[in-house]
C-alpha positions in Angstrom: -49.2 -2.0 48.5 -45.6 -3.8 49.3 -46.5 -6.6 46.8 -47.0 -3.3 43.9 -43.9 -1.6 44.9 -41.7 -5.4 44.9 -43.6 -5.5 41.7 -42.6 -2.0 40.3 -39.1 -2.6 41.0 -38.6 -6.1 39.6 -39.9 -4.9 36.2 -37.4 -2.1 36.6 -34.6 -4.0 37.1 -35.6 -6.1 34.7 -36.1 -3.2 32.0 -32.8 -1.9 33.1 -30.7 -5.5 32.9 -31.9 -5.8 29.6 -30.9 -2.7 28.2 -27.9 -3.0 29.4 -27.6 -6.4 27.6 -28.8 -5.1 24.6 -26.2 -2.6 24.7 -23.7 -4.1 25.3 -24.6 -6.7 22.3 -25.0 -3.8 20.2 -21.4 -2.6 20.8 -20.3 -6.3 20.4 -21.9 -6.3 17.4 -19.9 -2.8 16.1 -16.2 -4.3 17.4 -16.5 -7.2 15.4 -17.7 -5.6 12.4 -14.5 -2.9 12.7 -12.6 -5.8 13.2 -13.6 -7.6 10.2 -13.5 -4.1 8.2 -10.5 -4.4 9.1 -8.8 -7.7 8.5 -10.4 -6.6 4.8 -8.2 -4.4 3.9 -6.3 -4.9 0.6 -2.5 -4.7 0.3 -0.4 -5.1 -3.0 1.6 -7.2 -0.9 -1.5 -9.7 -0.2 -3.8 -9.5 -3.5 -1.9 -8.1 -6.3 0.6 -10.0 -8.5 3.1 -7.7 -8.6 5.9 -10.2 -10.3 6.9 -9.8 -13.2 8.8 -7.3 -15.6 8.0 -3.6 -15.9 9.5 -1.2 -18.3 8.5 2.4 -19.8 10.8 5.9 -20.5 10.4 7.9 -17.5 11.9 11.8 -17.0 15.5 11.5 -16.2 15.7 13.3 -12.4 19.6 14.1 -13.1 20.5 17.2 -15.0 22.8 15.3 -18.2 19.8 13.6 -19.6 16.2 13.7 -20.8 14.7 10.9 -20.5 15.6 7.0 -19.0 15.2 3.9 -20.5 14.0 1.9 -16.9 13.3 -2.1 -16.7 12.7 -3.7 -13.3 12.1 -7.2 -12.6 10.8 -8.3 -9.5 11.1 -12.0 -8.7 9.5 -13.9 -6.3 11.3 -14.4 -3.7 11.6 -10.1 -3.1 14.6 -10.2 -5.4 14.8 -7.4 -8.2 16.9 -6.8 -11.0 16.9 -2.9 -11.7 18.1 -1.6 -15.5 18.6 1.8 -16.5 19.5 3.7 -19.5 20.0 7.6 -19.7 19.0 8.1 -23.1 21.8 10.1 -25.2 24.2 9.5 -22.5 24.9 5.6 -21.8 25.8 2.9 -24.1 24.6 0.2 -22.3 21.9 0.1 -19.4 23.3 -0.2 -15.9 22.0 -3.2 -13.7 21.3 -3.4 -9.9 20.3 -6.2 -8.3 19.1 -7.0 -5.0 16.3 -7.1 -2.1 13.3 -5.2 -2.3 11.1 -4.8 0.8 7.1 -3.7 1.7 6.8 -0.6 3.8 4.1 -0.7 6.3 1.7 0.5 4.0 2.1 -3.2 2.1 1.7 -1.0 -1.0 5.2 0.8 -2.0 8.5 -1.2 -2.3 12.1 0.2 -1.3 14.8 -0.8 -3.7 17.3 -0.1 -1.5 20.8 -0.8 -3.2 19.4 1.8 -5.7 21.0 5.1 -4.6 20.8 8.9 -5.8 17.4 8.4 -7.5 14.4 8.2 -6.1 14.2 4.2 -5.2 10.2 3.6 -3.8 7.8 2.4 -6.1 3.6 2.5 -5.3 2.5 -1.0 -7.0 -0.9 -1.6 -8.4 -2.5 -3.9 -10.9 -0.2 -4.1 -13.9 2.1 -1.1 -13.1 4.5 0.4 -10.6 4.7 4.3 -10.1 8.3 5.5 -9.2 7.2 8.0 -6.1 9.5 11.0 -5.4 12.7 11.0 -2.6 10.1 11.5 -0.3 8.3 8.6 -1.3 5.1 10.7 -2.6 3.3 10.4 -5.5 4.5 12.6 -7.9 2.1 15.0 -8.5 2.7 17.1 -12.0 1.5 17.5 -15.3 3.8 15.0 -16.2 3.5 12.7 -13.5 2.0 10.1 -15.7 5.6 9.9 -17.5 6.8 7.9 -14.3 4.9 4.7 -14.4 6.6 1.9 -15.6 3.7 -1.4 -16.9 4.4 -5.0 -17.4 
């Protein structure tokens, strides 16, 4: 009767060892998977080629002008050249130049010498979307005006 009972509780140590092995593989198996999820995740920043030239007529946000004739270049090394042209108003376009920078998201860049206008840009493949003061997306019926393409 001992030798069934040392039996009996051998197997259910046994059983309950390997469950928690299998468990604890099982979650092992989740972590890395999240982490690899992770480490996936796509930036402008990392997979788009976002140098280049970009231009287009976008709304013009001050009150003396319709529309703006807008050209930014961004460079490799983060620089940026920044043109703009209030249609009706300006002669010539006025140039900015400077240091752009990634926000955390790795998907809008800051122009940050740029000041009174909205200066934050969402980039994706091909085009850059001016965002609002709040860096938003602008979200109107004529929110497609405000993307400038290379």
């Amino acid at each position: 009767m001992k030798n069934v009972i040392l039996a009996t509780f051998a197997v259910a140590a046994l059983l309950i060892t390997s469950c928690k092995s299998e468990s604890e593989q099982v979650k092992n198996e989740v972590e890395n998977q999240v982490d690899s999820v992770t480490t996936e995740v796509k930036t402008a920043e990392k997979s788009i080629k976002y140098e280049g030239t970009y231009k287009g007529t976008l709304p013009c946000f001050e009150k003396d002008c319709k529309e703006v004739e807008m050209e930014i270049k961004l460079l490799p090394n983060n620089g940026y050249v920044y043109s703009t042209k209030r249609l009706g108003v300006d002669k010539d376009a006025m140039l900015t130049t400077g240091t752009f920078t990634f926000e955390k998201d790795g998907n809008t860049i800051i122009l940050p010498e740029i000041a009174n206008v909205p200066n934050a840009f969402l980039v994706e493949e091909g085009k850059i979307i001016q965002l609002d003061k709040n860096q938003k997306k602008i979200e109107t019926a004529d929110s497609a005006k405000f993307v400038l393409t290379k």
